[in-house]
C-alpha atoms as an extended CHARMM CRD file, in Angstrom:
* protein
*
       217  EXT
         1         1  UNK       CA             89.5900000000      115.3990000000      103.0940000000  PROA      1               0.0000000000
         2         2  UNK       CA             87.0810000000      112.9750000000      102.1290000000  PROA      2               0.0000000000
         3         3  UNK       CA             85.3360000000      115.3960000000       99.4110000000  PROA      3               0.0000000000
         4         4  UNK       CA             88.5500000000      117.1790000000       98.1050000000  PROA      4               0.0000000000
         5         5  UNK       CA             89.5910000000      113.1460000000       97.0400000000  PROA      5               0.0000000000
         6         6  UNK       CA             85.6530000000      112.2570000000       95.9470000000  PROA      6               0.0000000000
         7         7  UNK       CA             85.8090000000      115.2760000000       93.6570000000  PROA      7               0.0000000000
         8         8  UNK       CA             89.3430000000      114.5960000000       92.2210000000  PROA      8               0.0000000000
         9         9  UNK       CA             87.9770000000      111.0800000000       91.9610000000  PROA      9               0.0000000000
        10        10  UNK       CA             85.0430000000      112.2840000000       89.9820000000  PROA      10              0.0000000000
        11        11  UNK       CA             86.5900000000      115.0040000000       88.0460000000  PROA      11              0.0000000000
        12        12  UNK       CA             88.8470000000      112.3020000000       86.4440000000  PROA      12              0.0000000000
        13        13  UNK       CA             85.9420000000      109.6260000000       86.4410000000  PROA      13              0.0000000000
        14        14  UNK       CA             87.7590000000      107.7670000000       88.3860000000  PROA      14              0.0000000000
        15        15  UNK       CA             85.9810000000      105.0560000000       91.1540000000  PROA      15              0.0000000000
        16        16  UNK       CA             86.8810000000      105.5320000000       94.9960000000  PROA      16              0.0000000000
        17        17  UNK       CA             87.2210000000      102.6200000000       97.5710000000  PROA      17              0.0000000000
        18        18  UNK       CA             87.0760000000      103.9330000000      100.5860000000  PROA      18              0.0000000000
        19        19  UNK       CA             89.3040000000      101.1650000000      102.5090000000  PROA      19              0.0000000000
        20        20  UNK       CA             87.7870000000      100.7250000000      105.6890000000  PROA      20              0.0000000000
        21        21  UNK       CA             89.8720000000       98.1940000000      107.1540000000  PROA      21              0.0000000000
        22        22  UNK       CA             90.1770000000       98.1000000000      111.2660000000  PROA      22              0.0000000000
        23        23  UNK       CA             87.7400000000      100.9640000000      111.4790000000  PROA      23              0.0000000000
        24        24  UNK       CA             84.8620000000      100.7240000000      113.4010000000  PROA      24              0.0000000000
        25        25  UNK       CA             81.0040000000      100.8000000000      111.9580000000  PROA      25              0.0000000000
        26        26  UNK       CA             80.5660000000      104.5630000000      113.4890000000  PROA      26              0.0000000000
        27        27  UNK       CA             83.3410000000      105.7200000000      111.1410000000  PROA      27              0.0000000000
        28        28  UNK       CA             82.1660000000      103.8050000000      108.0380000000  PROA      28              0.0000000000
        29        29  UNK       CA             78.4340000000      105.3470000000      108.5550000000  PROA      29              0.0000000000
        30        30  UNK       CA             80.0550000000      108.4990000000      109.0120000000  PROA      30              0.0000000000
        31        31  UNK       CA             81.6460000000      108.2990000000      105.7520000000  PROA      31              0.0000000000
        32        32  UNK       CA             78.4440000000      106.4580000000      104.0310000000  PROA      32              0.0000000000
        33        33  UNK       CA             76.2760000000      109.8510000000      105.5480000000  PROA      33              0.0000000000
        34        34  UNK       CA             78.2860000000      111.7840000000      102.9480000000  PROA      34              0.0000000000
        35        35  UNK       CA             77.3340000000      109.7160000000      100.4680000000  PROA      35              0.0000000000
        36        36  UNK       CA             80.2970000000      106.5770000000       99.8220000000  PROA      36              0.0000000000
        37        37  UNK       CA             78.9460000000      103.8980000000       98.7590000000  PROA      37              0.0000000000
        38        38  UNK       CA             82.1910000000      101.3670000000       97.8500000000  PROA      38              0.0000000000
        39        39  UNK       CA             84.3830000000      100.2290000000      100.7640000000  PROA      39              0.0000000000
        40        40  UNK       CA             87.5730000000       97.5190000000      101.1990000000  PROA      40              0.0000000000
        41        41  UNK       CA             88.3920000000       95.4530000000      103.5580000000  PROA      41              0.0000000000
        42        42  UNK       CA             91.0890000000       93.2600000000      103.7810000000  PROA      42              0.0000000000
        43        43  UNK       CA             89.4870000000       90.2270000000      106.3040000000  PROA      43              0.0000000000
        44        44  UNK       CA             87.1360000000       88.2550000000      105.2080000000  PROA      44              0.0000000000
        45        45  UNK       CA             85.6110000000       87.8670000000      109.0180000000  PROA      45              0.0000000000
        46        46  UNK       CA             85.5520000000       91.4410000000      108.9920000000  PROA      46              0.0000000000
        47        47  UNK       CA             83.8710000000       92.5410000000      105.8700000000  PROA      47              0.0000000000
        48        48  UNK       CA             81.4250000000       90.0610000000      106.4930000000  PROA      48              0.0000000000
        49        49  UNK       CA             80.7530000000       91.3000000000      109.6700000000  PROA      49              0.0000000000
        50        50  UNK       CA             80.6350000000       95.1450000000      108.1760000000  PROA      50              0.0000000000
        51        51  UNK       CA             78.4570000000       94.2510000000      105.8150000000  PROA      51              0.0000000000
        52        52  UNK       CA             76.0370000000       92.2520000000      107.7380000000  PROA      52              0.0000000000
        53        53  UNK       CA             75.8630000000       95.2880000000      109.7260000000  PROA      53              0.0000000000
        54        54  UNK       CA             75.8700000000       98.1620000000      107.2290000000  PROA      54              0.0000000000
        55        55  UNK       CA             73.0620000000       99.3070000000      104.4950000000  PROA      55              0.0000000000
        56        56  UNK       CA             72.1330000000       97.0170000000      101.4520000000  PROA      56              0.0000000000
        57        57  UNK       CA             73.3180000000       99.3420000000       98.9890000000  PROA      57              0.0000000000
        58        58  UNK       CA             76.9300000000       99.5540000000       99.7590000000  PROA      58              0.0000000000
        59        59  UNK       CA             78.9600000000       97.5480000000       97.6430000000  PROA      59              0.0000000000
        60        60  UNK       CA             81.9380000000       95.2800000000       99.4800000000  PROA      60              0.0000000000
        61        61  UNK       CA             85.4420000000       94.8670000000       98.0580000000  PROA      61              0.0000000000
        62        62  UNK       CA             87.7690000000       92.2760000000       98.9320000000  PROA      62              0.0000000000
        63        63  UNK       CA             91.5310000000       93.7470000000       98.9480000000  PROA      63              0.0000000000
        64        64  UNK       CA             93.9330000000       91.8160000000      101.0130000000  PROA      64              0.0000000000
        65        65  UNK       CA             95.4590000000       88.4190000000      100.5360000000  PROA      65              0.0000000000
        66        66  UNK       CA             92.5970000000       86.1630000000      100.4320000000  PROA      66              0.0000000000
        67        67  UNK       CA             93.3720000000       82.5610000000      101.5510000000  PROA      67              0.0000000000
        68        68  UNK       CA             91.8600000000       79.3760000000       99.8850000000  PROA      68              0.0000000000
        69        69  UNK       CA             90.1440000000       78.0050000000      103.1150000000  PROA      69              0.0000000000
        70        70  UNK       CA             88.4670000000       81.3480000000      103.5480000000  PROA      70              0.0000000000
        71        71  UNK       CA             86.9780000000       81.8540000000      100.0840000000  PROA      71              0.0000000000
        72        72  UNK       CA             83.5250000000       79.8790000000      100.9670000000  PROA      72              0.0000000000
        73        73  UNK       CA             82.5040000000       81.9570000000      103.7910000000  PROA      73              0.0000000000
        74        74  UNK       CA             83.4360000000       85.2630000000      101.2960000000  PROA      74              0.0000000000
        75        75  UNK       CA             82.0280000000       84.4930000000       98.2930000000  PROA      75              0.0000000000
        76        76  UNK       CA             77.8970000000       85.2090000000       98.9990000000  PROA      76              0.0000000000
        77        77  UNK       CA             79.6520000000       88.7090000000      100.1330000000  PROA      77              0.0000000000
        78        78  UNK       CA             81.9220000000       90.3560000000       98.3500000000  PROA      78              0.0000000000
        79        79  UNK       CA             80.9840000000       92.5090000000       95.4170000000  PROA      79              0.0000000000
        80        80  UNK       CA             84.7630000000       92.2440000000       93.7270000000  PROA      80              0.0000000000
        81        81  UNK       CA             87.5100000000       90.5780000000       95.0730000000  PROA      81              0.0000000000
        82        82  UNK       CA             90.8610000000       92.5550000000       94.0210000000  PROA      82              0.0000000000
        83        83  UNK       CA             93.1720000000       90.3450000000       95.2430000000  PROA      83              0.0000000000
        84        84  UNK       CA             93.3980000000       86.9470000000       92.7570000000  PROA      84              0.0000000000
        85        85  UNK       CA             96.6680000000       86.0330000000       92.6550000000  PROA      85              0.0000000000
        86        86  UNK       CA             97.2020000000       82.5490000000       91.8160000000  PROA      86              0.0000000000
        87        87  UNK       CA             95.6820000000       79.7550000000       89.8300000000  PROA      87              0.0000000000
        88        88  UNK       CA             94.4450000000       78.0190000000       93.3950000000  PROA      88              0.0000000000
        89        89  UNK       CA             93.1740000000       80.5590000000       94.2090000000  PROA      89              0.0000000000
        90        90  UNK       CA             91.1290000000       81.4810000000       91.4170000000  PROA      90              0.0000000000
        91        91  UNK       CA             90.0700000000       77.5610000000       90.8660000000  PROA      91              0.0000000000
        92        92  UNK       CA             88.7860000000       77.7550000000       94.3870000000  PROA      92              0.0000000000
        93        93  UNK       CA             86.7770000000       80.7420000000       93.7920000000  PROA      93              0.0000000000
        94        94  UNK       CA             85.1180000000       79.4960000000       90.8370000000  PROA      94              0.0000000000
        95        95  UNK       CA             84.4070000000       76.0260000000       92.8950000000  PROA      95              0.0000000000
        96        96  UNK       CA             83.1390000000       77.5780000000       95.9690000000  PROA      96              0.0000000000
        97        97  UNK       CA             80.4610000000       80.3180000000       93.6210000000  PROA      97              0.0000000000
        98        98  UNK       CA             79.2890000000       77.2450000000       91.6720000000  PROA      98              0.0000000000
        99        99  UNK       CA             78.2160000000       75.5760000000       94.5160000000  PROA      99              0.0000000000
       100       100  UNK       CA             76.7690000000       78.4870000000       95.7130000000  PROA      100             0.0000000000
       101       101  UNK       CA             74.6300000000       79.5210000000       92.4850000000  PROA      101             0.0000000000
       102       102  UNK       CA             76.8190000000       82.5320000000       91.9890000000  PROA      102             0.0000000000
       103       103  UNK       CA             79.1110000000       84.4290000000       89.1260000000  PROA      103             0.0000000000
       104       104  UNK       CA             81.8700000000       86.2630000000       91.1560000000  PROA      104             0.0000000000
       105       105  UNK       CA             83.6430000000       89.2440000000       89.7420000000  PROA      105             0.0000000000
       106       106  UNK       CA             87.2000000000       89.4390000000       90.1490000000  PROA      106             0.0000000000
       107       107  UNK       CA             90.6360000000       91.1110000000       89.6390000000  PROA      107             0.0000000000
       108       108  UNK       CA             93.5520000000       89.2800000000       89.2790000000  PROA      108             0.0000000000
       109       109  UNK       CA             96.6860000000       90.7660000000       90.6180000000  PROA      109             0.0000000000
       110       110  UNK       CA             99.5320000000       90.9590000000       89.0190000000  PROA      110             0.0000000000
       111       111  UNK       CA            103.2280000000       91.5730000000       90.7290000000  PROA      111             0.0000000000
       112       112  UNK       CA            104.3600000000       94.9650000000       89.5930000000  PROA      112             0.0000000000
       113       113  UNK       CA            106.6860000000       95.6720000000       92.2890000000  PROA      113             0.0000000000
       114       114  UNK       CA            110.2880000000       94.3450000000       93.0870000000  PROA      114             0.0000000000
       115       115  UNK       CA            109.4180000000       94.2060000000       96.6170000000  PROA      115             0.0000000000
       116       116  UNK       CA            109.4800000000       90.1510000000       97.7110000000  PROA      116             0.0000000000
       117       117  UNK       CA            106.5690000000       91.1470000000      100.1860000000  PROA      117             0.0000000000
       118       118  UNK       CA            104.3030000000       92.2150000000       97.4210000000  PROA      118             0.0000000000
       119       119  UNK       CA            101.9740000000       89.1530000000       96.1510000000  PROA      119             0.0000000000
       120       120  UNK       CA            101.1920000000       88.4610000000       92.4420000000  PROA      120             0.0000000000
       121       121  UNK       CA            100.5490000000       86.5630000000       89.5340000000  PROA      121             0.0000000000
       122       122  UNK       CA            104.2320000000       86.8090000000       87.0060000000  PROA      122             0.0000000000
       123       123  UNK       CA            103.5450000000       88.0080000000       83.6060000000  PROA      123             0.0000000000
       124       124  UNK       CA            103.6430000000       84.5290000000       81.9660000000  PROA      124             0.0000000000
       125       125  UNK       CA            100.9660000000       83.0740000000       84.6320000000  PROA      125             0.0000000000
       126       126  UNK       CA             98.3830000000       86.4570000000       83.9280000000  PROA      126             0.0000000000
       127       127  UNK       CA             98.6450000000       85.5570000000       80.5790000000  PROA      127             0.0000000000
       128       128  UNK       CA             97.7140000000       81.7970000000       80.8990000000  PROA      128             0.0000000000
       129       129  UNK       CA             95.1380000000       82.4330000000       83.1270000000  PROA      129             0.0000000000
       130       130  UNK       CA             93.4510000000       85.1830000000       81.1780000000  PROA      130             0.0000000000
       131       131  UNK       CA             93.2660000000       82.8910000000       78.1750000000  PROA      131             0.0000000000
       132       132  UNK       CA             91.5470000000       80.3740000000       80.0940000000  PROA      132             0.0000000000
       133       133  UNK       CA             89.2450000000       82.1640000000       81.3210000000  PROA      133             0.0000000000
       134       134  UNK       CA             88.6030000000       84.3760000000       77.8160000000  PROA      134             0.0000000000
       135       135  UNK       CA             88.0130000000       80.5830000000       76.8920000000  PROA      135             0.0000000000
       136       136  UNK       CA             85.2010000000       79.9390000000       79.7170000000  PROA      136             0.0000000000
       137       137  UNK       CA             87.2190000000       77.5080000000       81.3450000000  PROA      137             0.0000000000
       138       138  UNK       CA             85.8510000000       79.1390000000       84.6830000000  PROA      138             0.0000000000
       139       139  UNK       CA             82.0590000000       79.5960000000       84.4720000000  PROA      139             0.0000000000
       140       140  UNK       CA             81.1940000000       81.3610000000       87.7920000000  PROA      140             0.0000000000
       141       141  UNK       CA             83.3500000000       83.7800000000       87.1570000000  PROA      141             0.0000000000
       142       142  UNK       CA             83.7960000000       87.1910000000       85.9020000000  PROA      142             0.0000000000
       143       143  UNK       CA             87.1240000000       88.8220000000       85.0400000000  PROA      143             0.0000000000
       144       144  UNK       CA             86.5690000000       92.5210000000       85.0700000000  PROA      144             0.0000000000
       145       145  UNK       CA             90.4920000000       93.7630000000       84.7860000000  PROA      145             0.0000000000
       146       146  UNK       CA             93.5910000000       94.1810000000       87.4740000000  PROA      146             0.0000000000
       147       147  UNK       CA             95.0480000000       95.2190000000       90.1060000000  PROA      147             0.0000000000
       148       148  UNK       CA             98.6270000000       96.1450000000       91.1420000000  PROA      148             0.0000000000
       149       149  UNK       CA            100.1500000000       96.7810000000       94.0250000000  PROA      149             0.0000000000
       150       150  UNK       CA            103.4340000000       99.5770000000       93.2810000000  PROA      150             0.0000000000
       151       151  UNK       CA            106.3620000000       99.4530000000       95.4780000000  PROA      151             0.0000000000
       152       152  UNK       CA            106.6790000000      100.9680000000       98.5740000000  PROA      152             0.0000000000
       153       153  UNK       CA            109.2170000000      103.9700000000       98.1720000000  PROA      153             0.0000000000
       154       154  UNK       CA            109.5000000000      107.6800000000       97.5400000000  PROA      154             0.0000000000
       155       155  UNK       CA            110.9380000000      107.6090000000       94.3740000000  PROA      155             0.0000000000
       156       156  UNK       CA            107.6880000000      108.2350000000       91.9070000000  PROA      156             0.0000000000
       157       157  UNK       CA            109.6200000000      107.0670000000       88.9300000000  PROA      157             0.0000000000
       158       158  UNK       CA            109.5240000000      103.7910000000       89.7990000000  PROA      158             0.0000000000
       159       159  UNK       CA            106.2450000000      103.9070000000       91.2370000000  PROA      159             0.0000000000
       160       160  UNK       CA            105.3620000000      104.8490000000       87.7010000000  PROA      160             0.0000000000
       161       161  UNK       CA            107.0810000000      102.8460000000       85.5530000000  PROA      161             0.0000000000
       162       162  UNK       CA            105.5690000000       99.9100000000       87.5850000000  PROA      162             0.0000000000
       163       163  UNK       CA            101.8620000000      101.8640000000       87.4310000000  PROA      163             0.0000000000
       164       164  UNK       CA            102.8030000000      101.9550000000       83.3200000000  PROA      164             0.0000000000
       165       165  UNK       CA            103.3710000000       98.3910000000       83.4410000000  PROA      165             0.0000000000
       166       166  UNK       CA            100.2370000000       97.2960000000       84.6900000000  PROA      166             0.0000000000
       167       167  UNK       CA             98.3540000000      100.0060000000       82.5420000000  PROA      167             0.0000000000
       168       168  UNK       CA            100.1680000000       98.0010000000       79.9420000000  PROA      168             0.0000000000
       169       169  UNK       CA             98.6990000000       94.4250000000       80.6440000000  PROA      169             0.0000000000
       170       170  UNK       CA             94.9110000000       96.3490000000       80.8390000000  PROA      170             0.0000000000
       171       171  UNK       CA             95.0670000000       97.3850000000       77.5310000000  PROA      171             0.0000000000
       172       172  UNK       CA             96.7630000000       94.2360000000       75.9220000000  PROA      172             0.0000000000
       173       173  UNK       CA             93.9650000000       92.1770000000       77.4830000000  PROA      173             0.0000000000
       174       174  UNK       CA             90.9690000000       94.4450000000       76.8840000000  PROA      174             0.0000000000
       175       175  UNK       CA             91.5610000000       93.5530000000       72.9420000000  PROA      175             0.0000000000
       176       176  UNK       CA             90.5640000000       90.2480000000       73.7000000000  PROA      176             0.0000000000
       177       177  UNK       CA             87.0790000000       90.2920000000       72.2400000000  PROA      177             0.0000000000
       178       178  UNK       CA             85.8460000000       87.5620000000       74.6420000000  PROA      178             0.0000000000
       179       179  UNK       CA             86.3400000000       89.2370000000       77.7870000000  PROA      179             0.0000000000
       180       180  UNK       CA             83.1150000000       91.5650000000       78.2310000000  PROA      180             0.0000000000
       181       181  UNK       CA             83.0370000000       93.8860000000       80.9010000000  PROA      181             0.0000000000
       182       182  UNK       CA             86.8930000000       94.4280000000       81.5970000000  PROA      182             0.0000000000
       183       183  UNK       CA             86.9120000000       97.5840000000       82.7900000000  PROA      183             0.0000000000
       184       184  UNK       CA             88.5820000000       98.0890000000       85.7710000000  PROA      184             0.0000000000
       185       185  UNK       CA             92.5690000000       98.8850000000       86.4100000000  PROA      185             0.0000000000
       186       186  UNK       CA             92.8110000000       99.3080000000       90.5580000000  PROA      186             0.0000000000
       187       187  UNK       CA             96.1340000000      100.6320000000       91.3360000000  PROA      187             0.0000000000
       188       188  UNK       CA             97.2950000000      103.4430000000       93.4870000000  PROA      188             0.0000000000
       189       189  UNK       CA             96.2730000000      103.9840000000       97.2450000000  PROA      189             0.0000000000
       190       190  UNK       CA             96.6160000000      107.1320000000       99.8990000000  PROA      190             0.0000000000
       191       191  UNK       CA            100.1120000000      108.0890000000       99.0660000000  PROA      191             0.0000000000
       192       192  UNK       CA            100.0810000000      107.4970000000       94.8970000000  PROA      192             0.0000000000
       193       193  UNK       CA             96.1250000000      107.3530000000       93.9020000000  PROA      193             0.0000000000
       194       194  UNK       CA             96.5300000000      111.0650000000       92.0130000000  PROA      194             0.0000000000
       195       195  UNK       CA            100.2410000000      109.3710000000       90.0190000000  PROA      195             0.0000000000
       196       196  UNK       CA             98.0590000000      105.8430000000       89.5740000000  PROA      196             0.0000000000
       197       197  UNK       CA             95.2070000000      108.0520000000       87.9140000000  PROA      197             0.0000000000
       198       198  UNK       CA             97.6280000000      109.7630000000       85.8600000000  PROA      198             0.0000000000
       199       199  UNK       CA             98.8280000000      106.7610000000       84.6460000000  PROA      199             0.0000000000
       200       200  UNK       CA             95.4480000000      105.4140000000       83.7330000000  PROA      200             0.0000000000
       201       201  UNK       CA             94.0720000000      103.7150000000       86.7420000000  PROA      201             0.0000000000
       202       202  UNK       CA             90.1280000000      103.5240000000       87.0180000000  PROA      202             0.0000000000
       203       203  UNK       CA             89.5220000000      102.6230000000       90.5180000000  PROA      203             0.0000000000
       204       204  UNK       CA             91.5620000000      103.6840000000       93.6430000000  PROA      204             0.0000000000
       205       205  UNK       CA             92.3310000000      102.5190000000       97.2690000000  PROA      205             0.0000000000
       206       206  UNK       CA             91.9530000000      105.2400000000      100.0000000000  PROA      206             0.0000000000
       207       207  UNK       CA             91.9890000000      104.5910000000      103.2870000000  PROA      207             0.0000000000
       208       208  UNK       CA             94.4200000000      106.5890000000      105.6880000000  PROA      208             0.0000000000
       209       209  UNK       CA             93.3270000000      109.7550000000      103.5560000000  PROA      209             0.0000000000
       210       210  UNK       CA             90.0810000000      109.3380000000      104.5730000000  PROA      210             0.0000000000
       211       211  UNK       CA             90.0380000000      107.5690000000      107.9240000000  PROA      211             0.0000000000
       212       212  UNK       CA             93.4400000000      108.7550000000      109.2270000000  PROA      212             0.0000000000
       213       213  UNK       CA             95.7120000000      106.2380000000      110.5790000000  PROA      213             0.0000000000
       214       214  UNK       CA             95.1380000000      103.0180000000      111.8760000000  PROA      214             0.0000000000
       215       215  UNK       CA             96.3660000000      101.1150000000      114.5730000000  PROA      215             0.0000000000
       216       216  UNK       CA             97.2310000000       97.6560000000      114.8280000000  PROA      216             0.0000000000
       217       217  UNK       CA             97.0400000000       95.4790000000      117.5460000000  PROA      217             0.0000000000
């Protein structure tokens, strides 16, 4: 399953995270050996852990809900953080790569979906934080587009209309000629990533696809 969704992926030059959360190193090396470089997790313990154990040339992406008191030990190891969705949060992140000498590259998150479980920044927040930071207000870091999470539900017409929403924001805000390098829409995951692509997305979220199911403690 893993190549039929890296070719689609390709074919549509589209990016693949392959969302390793809860799986152990022998699976991610087994999926690395065909030749995945990009993985998620979605605990900061445990990418660190992963990546401390795993090649140098794999990049790390932070995709869960990242709390403030963890973004310290996180930021000399994540590649992108998804998952910025709050002004706290993002003041935090810019405090904590500053002290560490570092320009951290980041997605904020905005909340597409009606669901009350689904985090996010509301459309009048995105849009006062992406000024400030098309301003420099934040100097360590580097806004290189969104992510969206869609509602959980079978019904692909809302899914899309919420994808087409976000696909929305990406384009407004890559006008802004002071954000360089905003490039990257992540939305859709194992049950939506071929509807999120139609709609525009540039990086996906696999992980059941490609791992099968996981199982929580």
């Amino acid at each position: 399953m893993y190549k039929h969704i890296l070719d689609y992926c390709q074919s549509t030059k589209t990016t693949l995270v392959a969302v390793s959360k809860t799986k152990p190193i022998s699976a991610i090396k087994s999926i690395y050996d065909e030749g995945q470089r990009i993985f998620g997790e979605n605990r900061v313990e445990e990418l660190v852990e992963k990546r401390n154990a795993m090649p140098d040339d794999i990049e790390w992406h932070f995709i869960g809900t990242l709390q403030t008191k963890k973004v310290k030990k996180l930021i000399p190891h994540a590649d992108l953080i998804h998952s910025v969705d709050s002004k706290k949060l993002l003041e935090e992140i810019n405090k904590r790569s500053e002290a560490a000498d570092v320009t951290t590259h980041i997605l904020l998150q905005p909340k597409i979906a009606k669901e009350e479980s689904k985090h996010g920044l509301h459309k009048e927040e995105l849009n006062k934080l992406v000024e400030e930071i098309a301003s420099g207000k934040y100097s360590s870091i580097k806004l290189r587009g969104l992510m969206g999470m869609a509602t959980f539900t079978d019904d692909q017409s809302i899914i899309k209309s919420e994808f087409d929403t976000l696909k929305q924001y990406f384009d407004q805000y890559q006008q802004l000629d002071t954000l360089t390098q905003f490039d990257k829409l992540s939305m859709g995951m194992s049950g939506d990533y071929k509807l999120a692509i139609e709609c525009g997305s540039t990086m996906v979220r696999v992980g059941s696809l490609i791992f099968g199911n996981r199982k929580y403690n």
